[in-house]
C-alpha positions as CSV (number, residue, x, y, z in Angstrom):
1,X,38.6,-30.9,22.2
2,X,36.9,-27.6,22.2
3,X,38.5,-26.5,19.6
4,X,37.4,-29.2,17.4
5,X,33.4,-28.5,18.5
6,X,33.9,-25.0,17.8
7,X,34.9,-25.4,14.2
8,X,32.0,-28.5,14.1
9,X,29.8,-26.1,15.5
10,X,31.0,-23.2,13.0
11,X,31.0,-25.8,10.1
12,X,27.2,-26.8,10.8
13,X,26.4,-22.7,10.9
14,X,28.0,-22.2,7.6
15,X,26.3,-24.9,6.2
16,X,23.0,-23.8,7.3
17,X,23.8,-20.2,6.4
18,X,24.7,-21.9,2.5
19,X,21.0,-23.8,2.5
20,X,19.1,-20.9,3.6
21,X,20.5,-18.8,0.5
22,X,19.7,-21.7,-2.1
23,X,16.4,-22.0,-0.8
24,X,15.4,-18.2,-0.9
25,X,16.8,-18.3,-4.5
26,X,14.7,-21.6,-5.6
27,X,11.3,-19.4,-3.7
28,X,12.4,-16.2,-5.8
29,X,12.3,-18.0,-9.0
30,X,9.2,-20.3,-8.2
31,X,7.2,-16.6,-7.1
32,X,8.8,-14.8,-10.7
33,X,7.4,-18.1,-12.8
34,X,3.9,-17.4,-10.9
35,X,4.1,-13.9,-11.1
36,X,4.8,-14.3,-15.6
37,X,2.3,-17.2,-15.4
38,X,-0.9,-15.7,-13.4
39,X,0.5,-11.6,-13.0
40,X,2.3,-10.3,-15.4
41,X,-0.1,-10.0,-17.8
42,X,-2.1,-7.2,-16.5
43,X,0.7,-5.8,-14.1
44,X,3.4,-6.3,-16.7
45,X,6.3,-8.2,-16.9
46,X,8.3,-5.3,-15.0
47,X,5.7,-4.5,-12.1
48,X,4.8,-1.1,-14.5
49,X,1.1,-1.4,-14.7
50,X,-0.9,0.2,-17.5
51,X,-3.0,-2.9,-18.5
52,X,-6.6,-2.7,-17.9
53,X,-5.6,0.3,-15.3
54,X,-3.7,-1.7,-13.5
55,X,-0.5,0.4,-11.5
56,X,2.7,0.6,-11.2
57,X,4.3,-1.6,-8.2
58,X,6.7,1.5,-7.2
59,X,3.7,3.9,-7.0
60,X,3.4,5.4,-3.9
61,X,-0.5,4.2,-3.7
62,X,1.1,0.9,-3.9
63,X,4.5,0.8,-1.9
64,X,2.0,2.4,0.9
65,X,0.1,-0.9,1.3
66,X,0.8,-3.3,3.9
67,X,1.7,-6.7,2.9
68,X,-1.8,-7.5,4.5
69,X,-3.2,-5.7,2.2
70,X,-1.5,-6.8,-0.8
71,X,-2.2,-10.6,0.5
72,X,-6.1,-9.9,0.7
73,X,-5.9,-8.5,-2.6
74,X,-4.0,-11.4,-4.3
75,X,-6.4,-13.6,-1.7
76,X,-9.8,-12.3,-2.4
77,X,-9.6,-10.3,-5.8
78,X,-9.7,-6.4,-6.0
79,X,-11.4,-4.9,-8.9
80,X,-11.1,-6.4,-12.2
81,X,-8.4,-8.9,-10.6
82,X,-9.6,-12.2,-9.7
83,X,-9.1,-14.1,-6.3
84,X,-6.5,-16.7,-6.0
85,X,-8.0,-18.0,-3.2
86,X,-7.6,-21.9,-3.4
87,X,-5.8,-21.2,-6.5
88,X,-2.4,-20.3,-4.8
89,X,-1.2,-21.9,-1.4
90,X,-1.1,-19.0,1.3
91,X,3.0,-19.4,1.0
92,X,2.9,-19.0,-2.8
93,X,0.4,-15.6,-2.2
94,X,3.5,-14.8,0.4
95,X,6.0,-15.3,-1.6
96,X,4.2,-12.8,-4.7
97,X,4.2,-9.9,-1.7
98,X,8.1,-10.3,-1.3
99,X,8.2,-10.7,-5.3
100,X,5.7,-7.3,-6.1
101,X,7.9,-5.4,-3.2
102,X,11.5,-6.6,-5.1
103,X,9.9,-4.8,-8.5
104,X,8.5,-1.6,-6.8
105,X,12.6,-0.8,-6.0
């Protein structure tokens, strides 16, 4: 008997283990499509800047940001870059940090 709940019990971990990687795969490529639709036009497709003195992701001014920072940037505008306040839900906004900090490598 308990070795019939372990392998349930192993099973349901596996299982788990097998959603959580589909799901961080289907937020990766929902934050890339709002990153080409609503980013990459000034920051590039690549994260490399250069448009309307925009910088690169893997700068070190950059990578030295916290993610607060980057989320009240994304939140409330910075410069020339409009807010997305209301415009992006607070997880979409979360999920560009993780997105910007996968192109600065």
């Amino acid at each position: 008997m308990k070795q019939i709940s372990f392998r349930m019990g192993l099973l349901a971990l596996l299982a788990c283990g097998l959603f959580a990687v589909a799901a961080s795969k289907a937020v990766a490529q929902d934050a890339a499509a709002t990153y080409k639709a609503k980013c990459a036009m000034c920051h590039g497709a690549d994260g490399k800047g250069g448009k309307m003195g925009t910088k690169d992701f893997a700068s070190p001014e950059i990578k030295s940001q916290t993610d607060a920072q980057l989320t009240e940037a994304i939140t409330k505008g910075k410069g020339k870059m409009p807010a997305y306040e209301g415009k992006l839900k607070d997880t979409e906004i979360k999920d560009l940090v993780t997105y910007i900090r996968n192109l600065a490598k």
